[in-house]
C-alpha positions in Angstrom: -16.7 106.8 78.7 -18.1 105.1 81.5 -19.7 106.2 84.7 -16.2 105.8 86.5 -14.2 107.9 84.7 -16.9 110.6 84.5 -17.3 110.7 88.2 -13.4 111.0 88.3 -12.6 114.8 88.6 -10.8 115.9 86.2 -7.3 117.4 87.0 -4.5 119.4 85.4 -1.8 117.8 83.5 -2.4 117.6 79.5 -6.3 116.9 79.0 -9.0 118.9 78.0 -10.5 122.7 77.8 -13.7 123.7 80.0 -16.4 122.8 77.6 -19.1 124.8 79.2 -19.2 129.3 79.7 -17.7 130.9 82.4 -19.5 132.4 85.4 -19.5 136.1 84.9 -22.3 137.0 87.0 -20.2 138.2 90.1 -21.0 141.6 90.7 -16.8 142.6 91.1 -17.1 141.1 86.9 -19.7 142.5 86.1 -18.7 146.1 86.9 -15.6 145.3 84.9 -17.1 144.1 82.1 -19.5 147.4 82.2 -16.3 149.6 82.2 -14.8 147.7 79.5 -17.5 148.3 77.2 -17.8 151.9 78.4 -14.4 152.2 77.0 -15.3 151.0 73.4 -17.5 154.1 72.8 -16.6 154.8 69.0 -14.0 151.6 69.1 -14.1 148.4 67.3 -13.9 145.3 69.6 -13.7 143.2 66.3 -10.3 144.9 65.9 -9.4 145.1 69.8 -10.1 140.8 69.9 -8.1 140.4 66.2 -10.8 138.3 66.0 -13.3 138.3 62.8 -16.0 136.0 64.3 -16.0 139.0 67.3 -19.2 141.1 67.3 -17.9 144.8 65.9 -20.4 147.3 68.4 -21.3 144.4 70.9 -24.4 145.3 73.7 -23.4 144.7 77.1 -25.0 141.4 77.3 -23.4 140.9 73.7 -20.0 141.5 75.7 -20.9 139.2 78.8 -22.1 136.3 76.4 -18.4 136.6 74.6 -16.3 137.1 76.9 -18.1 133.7 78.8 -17.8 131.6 75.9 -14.6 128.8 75.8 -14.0 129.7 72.7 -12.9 133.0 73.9 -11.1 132.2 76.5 -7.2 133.5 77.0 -6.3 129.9 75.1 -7.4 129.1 71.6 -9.0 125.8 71.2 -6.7 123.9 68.0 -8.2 123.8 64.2 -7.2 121.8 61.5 -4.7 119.8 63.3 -2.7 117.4 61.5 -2.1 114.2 62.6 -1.1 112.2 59.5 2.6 113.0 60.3 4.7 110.0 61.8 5.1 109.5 65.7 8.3 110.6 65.7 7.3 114.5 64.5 4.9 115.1 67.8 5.3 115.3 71.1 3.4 112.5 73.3 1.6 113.6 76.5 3.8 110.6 78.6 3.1 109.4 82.4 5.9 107.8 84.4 4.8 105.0 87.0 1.3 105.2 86.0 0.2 103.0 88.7 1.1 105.2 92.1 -1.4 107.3 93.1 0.9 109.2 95.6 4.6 108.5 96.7 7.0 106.5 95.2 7.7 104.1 98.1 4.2 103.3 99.4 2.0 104.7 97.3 -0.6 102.6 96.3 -0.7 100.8 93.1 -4.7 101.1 91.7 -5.9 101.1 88.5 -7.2 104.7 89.5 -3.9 105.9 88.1 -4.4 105.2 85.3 -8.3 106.1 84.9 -7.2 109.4 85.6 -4.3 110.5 83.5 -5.9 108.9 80.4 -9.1 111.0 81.1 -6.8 114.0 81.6 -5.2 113.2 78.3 -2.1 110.9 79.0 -1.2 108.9 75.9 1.8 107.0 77.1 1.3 105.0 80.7 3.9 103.0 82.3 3.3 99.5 83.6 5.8 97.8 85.8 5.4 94.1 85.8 6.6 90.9 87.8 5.7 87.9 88.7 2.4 87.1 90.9 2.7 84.0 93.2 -0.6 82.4 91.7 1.1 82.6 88.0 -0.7 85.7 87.5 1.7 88.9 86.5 1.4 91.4 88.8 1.9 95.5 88.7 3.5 97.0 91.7 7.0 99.2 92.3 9.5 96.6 92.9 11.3 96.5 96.5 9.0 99.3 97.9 5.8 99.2 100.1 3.2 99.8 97.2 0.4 97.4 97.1 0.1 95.3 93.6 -2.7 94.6 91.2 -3.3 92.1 88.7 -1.8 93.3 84.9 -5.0 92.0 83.4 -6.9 94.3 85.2 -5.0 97.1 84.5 -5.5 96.1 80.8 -8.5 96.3 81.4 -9.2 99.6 83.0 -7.0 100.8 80.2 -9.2 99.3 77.4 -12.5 100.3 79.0 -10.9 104.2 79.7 -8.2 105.2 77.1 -10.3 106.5 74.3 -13.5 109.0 73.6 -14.8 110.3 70.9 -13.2 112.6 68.5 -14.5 115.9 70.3 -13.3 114.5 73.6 -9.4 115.5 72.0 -10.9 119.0 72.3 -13.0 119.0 75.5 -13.6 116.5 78.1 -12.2 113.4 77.5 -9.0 111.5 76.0 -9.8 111.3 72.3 -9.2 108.6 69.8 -5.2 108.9 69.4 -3.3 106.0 70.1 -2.0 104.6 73.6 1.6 103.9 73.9 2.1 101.2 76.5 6.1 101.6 78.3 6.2 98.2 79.8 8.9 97.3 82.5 9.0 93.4 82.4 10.5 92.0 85.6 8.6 88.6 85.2 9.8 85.1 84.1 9.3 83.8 80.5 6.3 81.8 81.6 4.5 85.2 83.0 5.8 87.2 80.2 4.0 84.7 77.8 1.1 85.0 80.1 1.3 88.7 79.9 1.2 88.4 75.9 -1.5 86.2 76.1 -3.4 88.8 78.4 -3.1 92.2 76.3 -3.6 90.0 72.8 -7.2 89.1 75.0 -8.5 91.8 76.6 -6.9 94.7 74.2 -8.1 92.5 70.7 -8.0 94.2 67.6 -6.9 97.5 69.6 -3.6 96.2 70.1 -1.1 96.5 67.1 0.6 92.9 66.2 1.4 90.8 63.8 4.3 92.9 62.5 7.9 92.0 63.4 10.2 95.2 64.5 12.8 93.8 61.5 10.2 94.7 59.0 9.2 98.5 59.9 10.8 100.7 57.8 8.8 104.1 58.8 6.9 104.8 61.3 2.9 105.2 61.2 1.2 108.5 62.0 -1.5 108.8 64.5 -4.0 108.7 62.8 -3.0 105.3 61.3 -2.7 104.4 64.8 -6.9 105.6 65.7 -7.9 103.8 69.0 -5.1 101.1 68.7 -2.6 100.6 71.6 0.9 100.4 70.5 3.5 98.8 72.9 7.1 99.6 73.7 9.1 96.5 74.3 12.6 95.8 74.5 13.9 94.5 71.4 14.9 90.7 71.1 16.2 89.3 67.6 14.5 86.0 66.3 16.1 82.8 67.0 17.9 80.9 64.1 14.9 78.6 63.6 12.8 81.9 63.7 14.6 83.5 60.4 14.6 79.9 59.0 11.0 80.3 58.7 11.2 83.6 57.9 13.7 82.7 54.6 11.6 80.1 53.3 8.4 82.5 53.6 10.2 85.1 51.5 11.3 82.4 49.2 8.0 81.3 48.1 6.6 84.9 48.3 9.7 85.6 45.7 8.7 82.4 43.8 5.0 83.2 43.7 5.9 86.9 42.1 8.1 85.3 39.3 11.7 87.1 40.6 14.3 84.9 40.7 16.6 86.6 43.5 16.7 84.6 46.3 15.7 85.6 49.1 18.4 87.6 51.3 18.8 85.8 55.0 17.6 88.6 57.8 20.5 89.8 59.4 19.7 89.6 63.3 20.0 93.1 64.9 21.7 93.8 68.0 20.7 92.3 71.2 22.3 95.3 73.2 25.0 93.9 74.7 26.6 97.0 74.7 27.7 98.3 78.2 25.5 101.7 78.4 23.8 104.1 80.3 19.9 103.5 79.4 17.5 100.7 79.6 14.2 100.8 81.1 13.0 103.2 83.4 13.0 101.5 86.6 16.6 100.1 86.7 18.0 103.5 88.1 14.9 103.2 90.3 15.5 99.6 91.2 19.0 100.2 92.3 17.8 103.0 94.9 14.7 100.6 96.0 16.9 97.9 96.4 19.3 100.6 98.2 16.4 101.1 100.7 15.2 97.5 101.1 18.7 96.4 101.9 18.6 93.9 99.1 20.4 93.4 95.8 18.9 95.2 92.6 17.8 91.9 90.9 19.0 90.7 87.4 17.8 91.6 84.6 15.0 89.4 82.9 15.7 88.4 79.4 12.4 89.1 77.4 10.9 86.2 75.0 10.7 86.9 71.6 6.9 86.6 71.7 7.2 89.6 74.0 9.8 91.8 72.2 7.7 91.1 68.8 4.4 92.9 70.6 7.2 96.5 70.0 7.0 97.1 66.3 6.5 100.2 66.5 8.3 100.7 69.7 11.5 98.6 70.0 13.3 99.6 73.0 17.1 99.6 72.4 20.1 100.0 74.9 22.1 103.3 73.9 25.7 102.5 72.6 27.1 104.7 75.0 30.6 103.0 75.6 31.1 101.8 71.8 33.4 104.1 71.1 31.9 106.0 68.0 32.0 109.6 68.0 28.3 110.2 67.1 26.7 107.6 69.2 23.1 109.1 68.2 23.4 109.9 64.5 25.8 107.1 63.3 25.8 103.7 65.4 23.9 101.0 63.6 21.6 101.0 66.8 20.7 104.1 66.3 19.7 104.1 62.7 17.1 101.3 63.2 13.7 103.5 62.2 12.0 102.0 65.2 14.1 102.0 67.9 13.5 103.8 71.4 16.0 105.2 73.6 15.2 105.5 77.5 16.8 108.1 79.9 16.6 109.1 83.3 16.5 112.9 83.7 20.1 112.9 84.8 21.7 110.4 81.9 20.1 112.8 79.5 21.8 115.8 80.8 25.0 113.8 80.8 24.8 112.7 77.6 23.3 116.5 76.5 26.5 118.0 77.3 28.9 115.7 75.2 26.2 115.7 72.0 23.9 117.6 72.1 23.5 118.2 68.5 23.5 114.4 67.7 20.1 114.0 70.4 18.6 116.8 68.2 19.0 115.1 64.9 18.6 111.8 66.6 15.2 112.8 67.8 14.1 114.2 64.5 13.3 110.9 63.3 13.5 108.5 65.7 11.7 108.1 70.0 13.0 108.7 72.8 11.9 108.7 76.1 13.4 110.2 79.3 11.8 110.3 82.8 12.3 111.1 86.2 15.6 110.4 88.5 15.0 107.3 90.4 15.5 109.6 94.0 12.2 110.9 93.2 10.8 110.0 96.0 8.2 112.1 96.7 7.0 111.7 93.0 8.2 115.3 91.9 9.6 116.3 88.4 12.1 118.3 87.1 12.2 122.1 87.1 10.5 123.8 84.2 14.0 124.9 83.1 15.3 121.1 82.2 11.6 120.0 81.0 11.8 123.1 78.6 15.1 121.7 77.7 13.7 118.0 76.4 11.3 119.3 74.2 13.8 121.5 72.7 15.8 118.6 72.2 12.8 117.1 70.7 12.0 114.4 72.8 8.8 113.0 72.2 7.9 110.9 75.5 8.9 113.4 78.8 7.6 111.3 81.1 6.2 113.3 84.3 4.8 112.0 88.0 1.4 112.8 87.7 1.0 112.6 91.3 1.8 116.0 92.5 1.2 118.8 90.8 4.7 121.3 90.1 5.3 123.4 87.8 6.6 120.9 85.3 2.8 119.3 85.3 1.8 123.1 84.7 3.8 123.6 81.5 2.9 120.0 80.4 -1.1 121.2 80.8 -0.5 124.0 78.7 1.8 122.4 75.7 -0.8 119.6 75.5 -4.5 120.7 76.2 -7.3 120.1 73.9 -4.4 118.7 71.8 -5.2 114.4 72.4 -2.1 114.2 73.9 -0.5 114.7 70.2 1.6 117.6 69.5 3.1 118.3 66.5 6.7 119.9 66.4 6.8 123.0 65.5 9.8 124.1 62.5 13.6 123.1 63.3 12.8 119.7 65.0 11.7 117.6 62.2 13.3 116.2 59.4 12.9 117.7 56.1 11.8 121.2 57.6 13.0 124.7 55.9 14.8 125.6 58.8 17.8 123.7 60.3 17.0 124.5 63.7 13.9 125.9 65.8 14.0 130.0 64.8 13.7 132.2 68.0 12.1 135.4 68.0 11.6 138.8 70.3 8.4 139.1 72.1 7.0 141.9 73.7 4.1 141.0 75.7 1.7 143.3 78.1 -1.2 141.6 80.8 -3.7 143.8 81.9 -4.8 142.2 85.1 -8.6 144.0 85.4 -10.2 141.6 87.7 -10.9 138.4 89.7 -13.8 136.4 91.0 -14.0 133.3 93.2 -10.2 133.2 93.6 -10.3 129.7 95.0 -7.8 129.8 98.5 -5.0 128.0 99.2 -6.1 126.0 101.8 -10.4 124.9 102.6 -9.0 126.4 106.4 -8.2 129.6 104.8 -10.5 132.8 106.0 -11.7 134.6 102.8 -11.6 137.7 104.9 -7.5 137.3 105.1 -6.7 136.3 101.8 -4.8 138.8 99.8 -4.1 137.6 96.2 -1.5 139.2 94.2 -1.1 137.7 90.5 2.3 136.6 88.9 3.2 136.3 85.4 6.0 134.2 84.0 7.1 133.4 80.6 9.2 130.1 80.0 11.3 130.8 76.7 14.0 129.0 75.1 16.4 131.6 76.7 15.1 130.9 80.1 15.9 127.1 79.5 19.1 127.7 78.7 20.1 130.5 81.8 18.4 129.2 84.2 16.8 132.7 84.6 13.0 133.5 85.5 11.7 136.1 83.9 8.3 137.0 85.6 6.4 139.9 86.9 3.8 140.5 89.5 0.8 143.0 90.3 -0.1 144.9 93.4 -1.9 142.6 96.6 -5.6 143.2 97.0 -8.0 141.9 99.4 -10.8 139.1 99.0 -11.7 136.7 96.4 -13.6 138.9 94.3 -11.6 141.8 93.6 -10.7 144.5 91.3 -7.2 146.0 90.4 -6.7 149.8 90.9 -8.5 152.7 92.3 -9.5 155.8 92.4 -6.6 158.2 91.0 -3.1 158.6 92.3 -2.0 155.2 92.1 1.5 154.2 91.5 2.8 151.4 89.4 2.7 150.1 86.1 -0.8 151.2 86.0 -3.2 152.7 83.3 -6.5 154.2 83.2 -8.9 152.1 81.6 -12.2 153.8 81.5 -13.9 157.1 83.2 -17.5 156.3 84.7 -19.6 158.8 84.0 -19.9 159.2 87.6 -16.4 160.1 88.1 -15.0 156.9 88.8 -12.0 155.8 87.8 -11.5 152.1 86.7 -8.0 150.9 86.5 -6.1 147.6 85.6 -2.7 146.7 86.6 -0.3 146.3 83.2 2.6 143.3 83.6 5.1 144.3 80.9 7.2 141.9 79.5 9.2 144.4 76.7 11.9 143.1 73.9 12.0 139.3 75.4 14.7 137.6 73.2 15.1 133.6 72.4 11.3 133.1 72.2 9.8 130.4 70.1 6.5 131.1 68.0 5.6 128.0 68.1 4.7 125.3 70.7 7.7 125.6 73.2 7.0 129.2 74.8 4.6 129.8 77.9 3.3 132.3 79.7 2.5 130.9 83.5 -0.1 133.4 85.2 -0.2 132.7 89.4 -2.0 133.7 91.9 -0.6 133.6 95.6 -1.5 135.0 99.2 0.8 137.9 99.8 1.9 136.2 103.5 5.0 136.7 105.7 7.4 134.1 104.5 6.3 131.7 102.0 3.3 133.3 100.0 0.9 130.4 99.3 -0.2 129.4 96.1 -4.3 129.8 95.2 -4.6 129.3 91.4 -3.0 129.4 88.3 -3.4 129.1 84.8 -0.8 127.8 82.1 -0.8 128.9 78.5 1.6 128.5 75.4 2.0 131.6 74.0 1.2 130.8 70.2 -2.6 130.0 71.8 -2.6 133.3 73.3 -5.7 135.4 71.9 -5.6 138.9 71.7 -7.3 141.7 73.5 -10.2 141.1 76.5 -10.2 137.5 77.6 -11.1 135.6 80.7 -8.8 132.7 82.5 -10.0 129.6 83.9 -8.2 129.1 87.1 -7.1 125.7 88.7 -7.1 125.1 92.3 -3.4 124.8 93.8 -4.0 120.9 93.8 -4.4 120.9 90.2 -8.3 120.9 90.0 -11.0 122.7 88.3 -12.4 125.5 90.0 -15.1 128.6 89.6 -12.1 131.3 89.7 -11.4 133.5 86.9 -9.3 136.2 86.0 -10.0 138.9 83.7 -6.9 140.3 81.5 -6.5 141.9 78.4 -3.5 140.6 75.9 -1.1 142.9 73.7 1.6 141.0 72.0 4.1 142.1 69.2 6.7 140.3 67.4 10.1 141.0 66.1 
C-alpha cells in the first residue's frame, strides 16, 4: 500500500484485527491479571482458555504475554477460510455512495472515500457518474451541493488502493479479494464510452472483460476473481447486427469441431421494460434530490452496450415486480438468469419482504442482490441493527451501509466482516445444496465477566477524566431479536475513572462473584452479565454480542467505546477487548472479561 493509505487511520466498519499486543502495563491490569493467576492455583488455564496452544501452569509474565497477544484476543482471527465457493454463497462487505465523506447533500465528493473504506476492508464501492462539461465523466451526488471529481481519478485511487497482500485480509490492510464496482451511469453515450475507455486503461488486466453476460452460466468464486475488479452494470441485450456476428462465430466454431448442428440464434434477454420497484440505487435518491433542488428527477439514461457488456458477472436487472407472476423471485425468466443483480432501497425490500419472503431467500441462494439505504438518508445514517440483521438472514450478499457515520449498523458490519477480506461465507440454510433447508437456530447461554478496564477513551477530547463514570453494556443481536424488534442486553455497575476495576471489598450486591482472595485479605471481584437460555440464536455468522461502554450521565449517557463481536468468534475463558473510540477509531482502551458460553 502506499504511503497515503498508510497514513489514513484506520476506522471501524469491516477491515482488519490489531496486528500488534495490547498494552497491559497499566497498574489497574496489572493487579487484575495478578489476581487472575492467583486464582489458577492447582487449575488448568489450558482447560479454562479451551484452548490447546494455551500454556497449562503459565508464570505471571507467561499470563501477561497471553493475554496481550491478538491472537488471544476476545475474537478469533479466521483459519482455513474457503473462498473457492461462488459469489453468490458470501456475504460482500458493500459501501453505498462511496464518494461522500460526510452528509448526503453537501458532503464532499473525494477520492478519500474511497481510500478509506477499501483500507478498512470495503469490497463493493459505489460510483455515481455524469457528464463533465469538458467531456470528461464526472462523480458527484446528482442535484445536491457535493463537489465532483473526475471518474478517472477515482479509478485510479481505486487501482492504486484496493488490494494488499494476502495477510492484509487478516490484519491491516484490504487483501487480495476482488472489487465489485456498483456504477450509477447518469452520463450520455459518448461519456459512457469514455468511461469504458477509462476503467479498460487505468484498471488493465485487473478489470474482468471480454465475456458477454449471455454467456455466464455460473458464477466464479473469489478466488478466481484474485485482485480483479468486477463491475455491476445494467444489463443491455446486443443489437441484431451484434448476434449476427455472434451466429456466424458459433457457426464456424461448430464447423471447425466437425458437429453439424447449426448454430442456435441467441435469444436476446429482457431489456427491463417491466414497470417495477428497483433499479439503481440513486433513483429513489434522485427523486428526493430533485425534490429539494426544485427540479425534475431527470430521465433515465439508456446504457450502451459497450457499457452493459463491462457486467458479466454483475448484470443489473429491473425486478419484475408488476408482471403478475406469483413467485416474482424464484420463477420469472428475469430472475433465473445466473447473473443477474437485483437493487433495493431499504424500504422496497421490506415491502417486497412481507409479500415473499420465502422467494428472496431461495432467490438469494444462488443469485446477488443488493439493497441500500432509503434515499431520506440525509444525514448519511443506516438502518437499525434489527432490519440489517434481517438482510443477511435473507441472504443478501451486498447490504450496502453509509460509511460516514458510525451507528450501530457499521458496528455489527465490523464484527461480521473483520479479518475476513470483506468475504464471508454463508453459514448452513442460505446456500443452495446445503443439508439443511433453512438456517438452524439454537439456545445460548452466555456469561461476561467484566474484571477490568484501562485507558477507557472519553466521549468527548473536552471530557474531565476525573468525571467520567463508565458503566459497560452487553447486547446480543440474534435472529429472534431481528424478528421482535426486542433488545436483549445487560449492563454492569458505574465506576469512576478510566482505569478501573469492577467490585470491591465484600458486601456488594449484584450479579457479582468472588474471583480470587489476596493473600492479604483482599477481595477481587468481577461483575457477571448473564445472558441465560437465549432462544433463536444462530451458530454461525449472523449472531453478535455488542459490548458498550458509556458515561453514566443525567439524561442521555454518552457513548466512550465499544467493541463488536460475532459470537461464533467468541474465545473462551480470560480475554482482553480492543476498544474503538465512539467515532469509530482505534484506541489504547481495553477491557478485561472472561467468556462462558454453552449450547443447547
Amino acid at each position: 500500500m502506499g504511503k497515503e493509505a498508510a497514513d489514513t487511520p484506520l476506522t471501524a466498519g469491516g477491515g482488519s484485527t490489531h496486528s500488534t499486543p495490547a498494552d497491559l502495563s497499566s497498574p489497574i491490569l496489572q493487579k487484575a491479571i495478578a489476581s487472575i493467576h492467583a486464582s489458577l492455583s492447582g487449575h488448568s488455564f489450558r482447560i479454562l482458555q479451551s484452548d490447546p496452544l494455551a500454556p497449562e501452569n503459565p508464570t505471571l509474565a507467561d499470563l501477561t504475554a497471553y493475554l496481550s497477544s491478538p491472537l488471544n484476543s476476545l475474537q478469533s482471527v479466521p483459519k482455513n477460510k474457503d473462498w473457492s465457493r461462488p459469489l453468490n454463497e458470501y456475504f460482500i462487505s458493500s459501501s453505498h455512495n462511496t464518494y461522500l465523506t460526510g452528509h448526503q447533500l453537501y458532503g464532499s465528493s473525494t477520492s478519500d472515500g474511497y481510500i478509506n473504506v477499501l483500507s478498512r476492508g470495503c469490497r463493493c464501492v459505489e460510483i455515481d457518474v455524469w457528464d463533465g462539461d469538458d467531456g470528461e465523466p464526472e462523480v458527484f451526488h446528482g442535484y445536491t451541493l457535493t463537489k465532483e471529481m473526475k471518474f478517472k481519478d477515482v479509478c485510479k485511487t481505486i487501482r492504486k488502493y484496493g488490494f494488499s497482500d494476502q495477510e492484509g485480509e487478516r490484519w491491516e490492510g484490504p487483501g487480495e479479494g476482488p472489487i465489485i464496482i456498483s456504477l450509477e451511469c447518469h452520463a450520455s453515450h459518448e461519456q459512457q464510452l469514455r468511461m469504458v475507455e477509462i476503467m479498460k486503461k487505468e484498471w488493465g488486466d485487473m478489470l474482468v472483460q471480454g465475456i458477454d453476460p449471455e454467456d455466464v452460466k455460473v458464477l466464479p468464486s473469489p478466488e478466481e476473481l484474485r485482485r480483479k475488479i468486477v463491475v455491476k452494470a445494467k444489463y443491455v441485450p446486443p443489437t441484431p447486427e451484434e448476434v449476427a456476428v455472434q451466429e456466424v462465430a458459433a457457426a464456424v466454431e461448430t464447423l471447425a469441431i466437425n458437429e453439424p448442428e447449426k448454430a442456435r440464434p441467441r435469444k436476446s434477454r429482457s431489456s427491463g421494460n417491466d414497470s417495477d420497484t428497483t433499479s439503481s440505487s440513486s433513483d429513489s435518491e434522485l427523486e428526493a434530490m430533485s425534490a429539494a433542488a426544485n427540479k425534475q428527477k431527470p430521465k433515465k439514461t439508456k446504457v450502451v452496450r459497450a457499457f452493459a457488456r463491462l457486467g458479466a458477472y454483475a448484470s443489473s436487472h429491473h425486478f419484475p415486480a408488476k408482471s403478475g407472476h406469483p413467485e416474482p423471485f424464484t420463477g420469472h425468466p428475469t430472475s433465473l438468469i445466473p447473473n443477474h443483480v437485483y437493487s433495493f432501497s431499504e424500504k422496497v425490500f421490506k415491502k417486497h419482504n412481507e409479500a415473499f419472503r420465502g422467494g428472496i431467500i431461495e432467490h438469494n441462494k444462488r443469485h446477488l442482490m443488493r439493497v441500500y439505504p432509503f434515499g431520506l438518508r440525509f444525514g448519511s445514517s443506516n438502518a437499525d441493527s434489527h432490519t440489517l440483521l434481517t438482510f443477511w438472514l435473507h441472504g443478501v450478499q451486498l447490504v450496502a451501509l453509509n460509511w460516514q457515520s458510525l451507528d450501530e449498523a457499521m458496528m455489527l458490519n465490523e464484527a461480521l466482516f473483520s479479518s475476513e477480506g470483506g468475504y464471508v461465507l454463508k453459514p448452513p440454510g442460505l446456500k443452495p445444496h446445503d443439508p439443511v433447508p433453512s438456517l438452524p437456530l439454537h439456545t445460548l447461554s452466555l456469561t461476561l465477566t467484566v474484571l477490568a478496564a484501562s485507558a477507557i477513551p472519553l466521549p468527548s477530547a473536552s471530557d474531565n477524566p476525573a468525571s467520567f463514570e463508565p458503566y459497560v453494556k452487553a447486547e446480543l443481536h440474534t435472529a429472534d431479536d431481528a424478528a421482535s424488534g426486542k433488545e436483549i442486553k445487560r449492563r454492569t455497575k458505574t465506576q469512576k475513572g478510566v482505569d478501573v476495576m469492577w467490585g470491591s471489598r465484600g458486601g456488594v450486591k449484584g450479579k457479582l462473584r468472588e474471583m480470587v482472595k489476596r493473600a492479604e485479605g483482599e477481595v477481587v471481584v468481577g461483575e457477571q452479565l448473564v445472558f441465560e437460555g437465549i432462544k433463536g440464536v444462530a451458530k454461525e455468522k449472523l449472531s453478535f454480542l455488542r459490548i458498550k461502554v458509556h458515561d453514566d450521565e443525567f439524561g442521555k449517557d454518552d457513548l466512550a467505546a465499544w467493541a463488536c463481536v460475532r459470537v461464533d468468534r467468541l474465545q473462551m475463558g480470560w480475554r482482553v477487548v480492543r476498544l474503538w473510540d465512539s467515532r469509530g477509531r482505534r484506541s489504547k482502551g481495553v477491557l478485561l472479561v472472561k467468556v462462558e458460553m454453552k449450547w443447547d
